[in-house]
C-alpha positions as CSV (number, residue, x, y, z in Angstrom):
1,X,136.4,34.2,12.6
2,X,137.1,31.6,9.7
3,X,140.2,30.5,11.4
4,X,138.5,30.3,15.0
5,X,136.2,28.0,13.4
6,X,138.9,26.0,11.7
7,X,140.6,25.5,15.1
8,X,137.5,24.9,17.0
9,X,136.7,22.1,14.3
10,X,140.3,21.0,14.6
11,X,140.5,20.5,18.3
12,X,137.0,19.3,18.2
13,X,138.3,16.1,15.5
14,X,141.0,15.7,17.9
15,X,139.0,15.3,21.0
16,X,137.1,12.6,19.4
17,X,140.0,10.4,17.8
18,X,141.2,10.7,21.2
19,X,138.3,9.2,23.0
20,X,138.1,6.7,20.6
21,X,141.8,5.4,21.1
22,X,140.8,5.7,25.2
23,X,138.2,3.7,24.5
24,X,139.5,0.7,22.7
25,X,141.7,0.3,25.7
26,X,138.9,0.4,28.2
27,X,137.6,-2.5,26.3
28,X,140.6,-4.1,25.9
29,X,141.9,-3.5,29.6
30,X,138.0,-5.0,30.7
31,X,139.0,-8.5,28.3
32,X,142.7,-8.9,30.7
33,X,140.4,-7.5,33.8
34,X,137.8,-9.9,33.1
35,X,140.7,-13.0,32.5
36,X,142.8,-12.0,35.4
37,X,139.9,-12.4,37.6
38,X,139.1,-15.9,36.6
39,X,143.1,-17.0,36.7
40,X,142.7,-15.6,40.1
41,X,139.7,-17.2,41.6
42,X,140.6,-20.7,39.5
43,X,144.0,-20.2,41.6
44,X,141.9,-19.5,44.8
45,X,139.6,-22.5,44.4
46,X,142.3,-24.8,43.2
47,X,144.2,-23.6,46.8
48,X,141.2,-24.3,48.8
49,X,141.3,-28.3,47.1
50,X,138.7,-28.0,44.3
51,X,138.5,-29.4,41.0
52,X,138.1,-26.1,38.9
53,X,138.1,-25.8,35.3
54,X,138.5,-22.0,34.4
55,X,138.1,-22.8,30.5
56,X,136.6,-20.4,28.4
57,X,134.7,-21.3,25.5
58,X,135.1,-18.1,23.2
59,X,133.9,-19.5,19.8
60,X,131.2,-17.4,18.6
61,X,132.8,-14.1,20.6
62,X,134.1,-11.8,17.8
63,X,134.5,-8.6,20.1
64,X,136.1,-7.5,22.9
65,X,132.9,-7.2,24.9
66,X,131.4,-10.0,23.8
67,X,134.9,-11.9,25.1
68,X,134.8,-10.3,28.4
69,X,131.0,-11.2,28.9
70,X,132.0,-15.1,28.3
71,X,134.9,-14.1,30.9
72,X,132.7,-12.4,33.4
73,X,129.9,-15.1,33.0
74,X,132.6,-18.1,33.8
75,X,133.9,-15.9,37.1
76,X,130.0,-15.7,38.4
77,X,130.1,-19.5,37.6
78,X,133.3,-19.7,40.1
79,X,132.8,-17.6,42.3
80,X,129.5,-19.6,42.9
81,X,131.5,-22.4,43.8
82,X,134.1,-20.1,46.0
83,X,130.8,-19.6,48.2
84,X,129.6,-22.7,48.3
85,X,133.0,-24.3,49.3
86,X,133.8,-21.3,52.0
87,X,130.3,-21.9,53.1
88,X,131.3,-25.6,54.1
């Protein structure tokens, strides 16, 4: 029994380092995610004869979350103007 438990508790300790390592990449692979999409829609726009400025101010954005919130925020901000010009 004692050595069921140890394997159980080993597997179990495994299973978690594990998610954790999965889940640093999902954060990190939402960051490029998040800056690929506003290369891409900056590239777009600027195809389409706008002025588009797809700087990202990320002073003040210590994590990846908080990085690919500033990321996400500027692509809403472009694909605003994707509309309005495709709208025209």
């Amino acid at each position: 029994m004692k050595t069921f438990t140890k394997t159980t508790l080993a597997l179990l300790t495994a299973a978690v380092m594990t998610t954790s390592a999965f889940a640093n990449d999902t954060v990190e692979e939402r960051l490029q995610s998040a800056k690929g999409s506003v290369e891409a829609l900056g590239t777009t726009l600027e195809n389409m004869g706008a002025n588009v400025d797809t700087s990202v101010d990320l002073s003040g954005a210590y994590t990846f979350s908080q990085k690919a919130s500033v990321y996400n925020a500027k692509h809403a901000e472009l694909q605003e103007q994707f509309n309005t010009l495709n709208a025209q």
